[in-house]
N, C-alpha and C positions, 0 to 999 in steps of 0.2 A: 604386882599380880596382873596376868594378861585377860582380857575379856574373855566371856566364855565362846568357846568354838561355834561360828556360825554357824546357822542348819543350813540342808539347802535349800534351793530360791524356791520350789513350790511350797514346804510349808512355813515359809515367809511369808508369800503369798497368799494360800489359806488361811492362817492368822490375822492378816492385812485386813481381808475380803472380810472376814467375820467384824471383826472389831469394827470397821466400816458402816456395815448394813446396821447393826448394834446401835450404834451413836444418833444414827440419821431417822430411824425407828422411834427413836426418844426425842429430839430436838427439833422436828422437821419446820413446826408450825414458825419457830424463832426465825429459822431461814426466810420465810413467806415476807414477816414482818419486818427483817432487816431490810430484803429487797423492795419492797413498798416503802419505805423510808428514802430510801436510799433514791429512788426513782422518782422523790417528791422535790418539785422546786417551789410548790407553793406553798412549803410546811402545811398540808392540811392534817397529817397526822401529827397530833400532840403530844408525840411521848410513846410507850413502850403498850403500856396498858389499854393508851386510849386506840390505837392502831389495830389490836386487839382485840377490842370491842366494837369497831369502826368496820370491819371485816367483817366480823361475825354477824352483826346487828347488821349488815347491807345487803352484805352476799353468802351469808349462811356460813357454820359451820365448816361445812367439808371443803370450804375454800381455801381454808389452812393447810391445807392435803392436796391441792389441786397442785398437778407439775411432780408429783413425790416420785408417780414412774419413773422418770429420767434419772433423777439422783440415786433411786434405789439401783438403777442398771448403772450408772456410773458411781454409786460409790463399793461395790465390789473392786472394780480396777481401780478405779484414785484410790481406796485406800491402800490396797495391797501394793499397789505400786510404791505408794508413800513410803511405808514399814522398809519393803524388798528392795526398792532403790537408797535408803539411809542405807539399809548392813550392805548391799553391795560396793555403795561406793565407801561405805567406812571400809569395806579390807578393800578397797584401789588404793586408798589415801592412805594407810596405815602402811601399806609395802610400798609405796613410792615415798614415803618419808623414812621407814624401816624403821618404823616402832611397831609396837604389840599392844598399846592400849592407847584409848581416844584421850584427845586431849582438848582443852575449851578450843582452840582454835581451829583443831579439827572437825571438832562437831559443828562448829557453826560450818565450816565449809561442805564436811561434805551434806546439813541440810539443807541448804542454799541451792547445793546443786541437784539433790532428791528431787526440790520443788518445783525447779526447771523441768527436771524429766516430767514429773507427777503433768506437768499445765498443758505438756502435748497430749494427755489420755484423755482430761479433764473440758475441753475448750468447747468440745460439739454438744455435752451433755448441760454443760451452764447455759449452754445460748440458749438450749431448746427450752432450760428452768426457768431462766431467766422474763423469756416471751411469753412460757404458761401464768410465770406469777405477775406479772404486770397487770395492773387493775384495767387497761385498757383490750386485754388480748383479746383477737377474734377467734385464737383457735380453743379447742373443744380435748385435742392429743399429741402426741409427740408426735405420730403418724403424720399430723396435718402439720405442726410447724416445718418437720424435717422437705417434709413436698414441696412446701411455700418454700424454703431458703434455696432448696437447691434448681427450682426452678426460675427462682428469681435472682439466685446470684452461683449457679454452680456448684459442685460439690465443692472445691475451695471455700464457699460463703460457709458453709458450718465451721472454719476454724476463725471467723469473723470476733475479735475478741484478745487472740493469741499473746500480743505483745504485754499488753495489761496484765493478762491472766499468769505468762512467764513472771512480773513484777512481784503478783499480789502472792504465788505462791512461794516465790523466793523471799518472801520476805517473811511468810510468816513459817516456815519450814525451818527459816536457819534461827528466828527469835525460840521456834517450840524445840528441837533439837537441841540447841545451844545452850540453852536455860535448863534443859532436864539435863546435861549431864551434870552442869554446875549444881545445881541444886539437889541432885542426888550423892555429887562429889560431901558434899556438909550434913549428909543424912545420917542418923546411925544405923547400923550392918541390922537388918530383919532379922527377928528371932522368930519370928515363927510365919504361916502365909499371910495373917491377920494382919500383922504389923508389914508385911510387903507388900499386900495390897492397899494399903491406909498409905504409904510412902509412894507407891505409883499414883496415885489418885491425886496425891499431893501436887507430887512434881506435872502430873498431865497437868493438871489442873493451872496452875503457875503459869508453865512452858504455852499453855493454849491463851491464855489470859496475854502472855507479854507479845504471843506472835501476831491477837489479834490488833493490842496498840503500834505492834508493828506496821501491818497489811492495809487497815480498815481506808486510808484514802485511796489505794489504790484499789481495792475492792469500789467503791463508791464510782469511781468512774469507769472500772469493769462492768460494773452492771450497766451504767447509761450509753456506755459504745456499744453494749450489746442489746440493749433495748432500742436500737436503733434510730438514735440522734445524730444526725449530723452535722452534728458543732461542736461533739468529742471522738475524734481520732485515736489522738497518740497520748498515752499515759500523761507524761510529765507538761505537756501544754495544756491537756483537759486539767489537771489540779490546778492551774495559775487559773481556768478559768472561772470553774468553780468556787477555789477562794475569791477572786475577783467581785464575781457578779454576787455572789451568795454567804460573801464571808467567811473566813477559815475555818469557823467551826461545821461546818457546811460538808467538810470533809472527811466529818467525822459520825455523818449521818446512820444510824441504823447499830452503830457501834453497840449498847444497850443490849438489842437482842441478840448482836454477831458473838459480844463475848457474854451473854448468860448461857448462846449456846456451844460456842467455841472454847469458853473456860471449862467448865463441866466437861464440855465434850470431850477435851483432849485429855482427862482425865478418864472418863470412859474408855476413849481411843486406848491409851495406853495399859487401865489395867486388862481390857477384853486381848489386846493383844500380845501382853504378856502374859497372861492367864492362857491364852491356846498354844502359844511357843514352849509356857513349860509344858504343855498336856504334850505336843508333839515330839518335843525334845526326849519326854520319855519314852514314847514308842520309837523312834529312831535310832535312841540308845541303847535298846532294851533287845531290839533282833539280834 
């Protein structure tokens, strides 16, 4: 049995963009407290909870929120991109191998390479997230970080970050692609949308869980090159020194709230945006 016939790329992209704003709408404050995790080398946060409360109890409430413009304006395109570059390059890969249905090892490839695409959309709106959540920032809006970068380092300096960010998404695009098809490969067939919704929720949920044990060291030192330390560059040298100076587990900072909101999430991701793909699918079909 061959997959069903892709739609085309805009309401892939609409579906993407929805399911997107959806996720980051629910999960955002976890983002906040990964990244404060993540940006600590003096363990002053304790854990998930206390980070938490440590935030709130210092700098209010709405500091959980603070940076959320940027992700809301980048996660329309990262996610649509996400969704509409998998199906694209699933039919590259499926006619350059000349089969009709995905197979494990094609799903992990062509996620892998979704992610790639996804990290050049992705790279200017992290930096700018990344500088608002940092407990030390002096800016106030993305207006004022975007000013500062490009007068201090060019328009080129907003893609300050790229190589990392190509890793971190490659890595966790082909663990959550990869794992959802196998994992949906062992599912039983949906008898009704209750039970297909309960089965995507599942598989997101998995597929986001195993991409985040995938990703999360190189997310760690994504965020410290782009918090602007100069003493992590380049991916694979900033982990040796990470583990190094702060021990392995060091590199797995922040992990807690990445995958309470990256497991769910990718579980949200998928049912929100196979729930619009069937809504659009029947208007497509139906003219």
């Amino acid at each position: 049995m061959s997959d069903p016939k892709p739609l085309p790329f805009i309401y892939q992209f609409l579906s993407g963009a929805i399911a997107g704003v959806s996720e980051i709408l629910v999960m955002y404050p976890l983002d906040v407290v990964k990244t404060r995790q993540q940006l600590d080398s003096t363990n002053a946060y304790n854990g998930t909870i206390n980070c938490l409360k440590k935030i709130v109890r210092e700098e209010g409430f709405s500091r959980l929120y603070k940076g959320i413009t940027a992700p809301i304006l980048m996660e329309a395109p990262k996610r649509a991109t996400k969704f509409a570059a998998n199906d694209e390059w699933g039919k590259f890969y499926k006619k350059q191998f000349g089969v009709t249905q995905m197979t494990q090892s094609l799903a992990v490839l062509t996620g892998a390479t979704a992610g790639a695409t996804e990290s050049f959309v992705v790279v200017p709106f992290e930096l700018v997230k990344i500088k608002l959540q940092d407990k030390t920032s002096k800016f106030n809006g993305m207006g004022e970080v975007v000013k500062d970068i490009i007068k201090t380092n060019g328009v080129l300096g907003l893609y300050k970050g790229l190589e990392s960010t190509l890793w971190r998404h490659i890595m966790w695009n082909a663990g959550y692609f990869g794992l959802i098809h196998q994992v949906k490969s062992v599912m039983p067939k949906p008898k009704n949308s209750t039970e297909k919704t309960l089965i995507d929720l599942t598989c997101g949920t998995i597929g986001g869980t195993f991409g985040t044990i995938m990703n999360t060291p190189m997310d760690v030192v994504k965020s410290r090159i782009q918090a602007g330390s100069t003493k992590y560059k380049w991916t694979w040298p900033s982990l040796v020194i990470v583990a190094k100076e702060e021990g392995f587990g060091a590199l797995y900072k922040g992990f807690i709230p990445k995958v309470l909101r990256l497991g769910p999430g990718g579980g949200i991701l998928l049912v929100v945006f196979t729930t619009a793909m069937d809504f659009f699918r029947g208007i497509h079909e139906g003219k």
